[in-house]
C-alpha positions as CSV (number, residue, x, y, z in Angstrom):
1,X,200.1,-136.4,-0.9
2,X,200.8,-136.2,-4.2
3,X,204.2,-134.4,-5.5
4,X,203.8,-131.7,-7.6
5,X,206.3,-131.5,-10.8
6,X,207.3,-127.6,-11.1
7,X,206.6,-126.3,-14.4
8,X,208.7,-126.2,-17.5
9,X,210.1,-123.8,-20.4
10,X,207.9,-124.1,-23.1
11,X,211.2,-123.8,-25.5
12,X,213.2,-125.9,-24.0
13,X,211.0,-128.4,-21.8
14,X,213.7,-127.8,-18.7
15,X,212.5,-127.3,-15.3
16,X,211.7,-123.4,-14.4
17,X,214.2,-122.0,-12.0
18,X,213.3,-122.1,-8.4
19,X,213.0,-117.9,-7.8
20,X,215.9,-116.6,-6.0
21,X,215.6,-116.2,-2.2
22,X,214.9,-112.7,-0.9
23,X,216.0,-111.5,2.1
24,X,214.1,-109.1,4.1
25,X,216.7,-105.5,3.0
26,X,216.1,-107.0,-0.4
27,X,212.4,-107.3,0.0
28,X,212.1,-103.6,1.1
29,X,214.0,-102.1,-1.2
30,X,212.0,-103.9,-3.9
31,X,209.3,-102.4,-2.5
32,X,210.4,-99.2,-2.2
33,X,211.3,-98.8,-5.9
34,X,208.2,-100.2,-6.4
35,X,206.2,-97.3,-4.1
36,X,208.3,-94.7,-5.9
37,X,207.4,-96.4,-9.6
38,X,204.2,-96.0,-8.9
39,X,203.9,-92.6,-6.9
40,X,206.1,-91.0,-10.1
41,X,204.0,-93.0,-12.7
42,X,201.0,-90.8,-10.8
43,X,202.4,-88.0,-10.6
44,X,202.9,-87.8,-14.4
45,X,199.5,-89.0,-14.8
46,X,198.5,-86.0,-12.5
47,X,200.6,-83.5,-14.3
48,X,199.0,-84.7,-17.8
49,X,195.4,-84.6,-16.7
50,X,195.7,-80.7,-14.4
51,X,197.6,-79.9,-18.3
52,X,194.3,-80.8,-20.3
53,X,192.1,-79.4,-17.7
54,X,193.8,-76.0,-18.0
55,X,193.6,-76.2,-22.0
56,X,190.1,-77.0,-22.0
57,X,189.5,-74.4,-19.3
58,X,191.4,-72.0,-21.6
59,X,189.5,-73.1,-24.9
60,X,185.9,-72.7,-23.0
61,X,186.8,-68.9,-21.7
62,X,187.6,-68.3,-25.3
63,X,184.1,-69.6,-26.8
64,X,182.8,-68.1,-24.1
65,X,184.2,-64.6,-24.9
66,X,184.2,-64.8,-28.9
67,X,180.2,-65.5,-27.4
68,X,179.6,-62.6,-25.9
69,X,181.5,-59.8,-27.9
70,X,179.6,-61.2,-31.2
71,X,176.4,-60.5,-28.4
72,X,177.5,-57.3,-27.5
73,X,178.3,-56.3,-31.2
74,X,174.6,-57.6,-32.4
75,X,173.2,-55.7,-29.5
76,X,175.1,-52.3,-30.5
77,X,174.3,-52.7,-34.2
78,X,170.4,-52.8,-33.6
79,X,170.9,-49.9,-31.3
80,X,172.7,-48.0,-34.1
81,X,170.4,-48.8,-36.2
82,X,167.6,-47.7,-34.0
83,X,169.1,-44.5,-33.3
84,X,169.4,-44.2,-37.6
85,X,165.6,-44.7,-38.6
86,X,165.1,-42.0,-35.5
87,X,166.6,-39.2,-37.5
């Protein structure tokens, strides 16, 4: 078998550091922050996208309002006008 020669700093051409032993407690509690990292980094994600979803829901029921009053107002002016050329 052939030895394999562990890699280097680029800067200063010196061996890398082996990585530190871990023990098991360690190991866990890596993990755990890890888990909670990533469950809070989704959260916030969550919060941010229910946000936008309730401003667009928000901006549609606007247009869709501002939509029909300007419907019901075109409908009410021919009917007012009807009723005028009747008399």
């Amino acid at each position: 078998l052939k030895h394999r020669s562990r890699p280097t700093l680029p800067s200063t051409g010196l061996p890398c550091p082996e990585p530190a032993a871990m023990d098991s407690q360690e190991a866990q509690n890596q993990i755990a922050q890890m888990i909670s990292f990533i469950a809070s980094e989704a959260q916030d994600r969550a919060s941010e996208i229910q946000k936008k979803g309730e401003e667009e829901f928000s901006i549609e029921v606007h247009r869709l309002i501002t939509e029909q009053k300007e419907k019901i107002r075109g409908t009410y002016e021919k009917k007012s006008k009807m009723i005028e050329t009747q008399y």
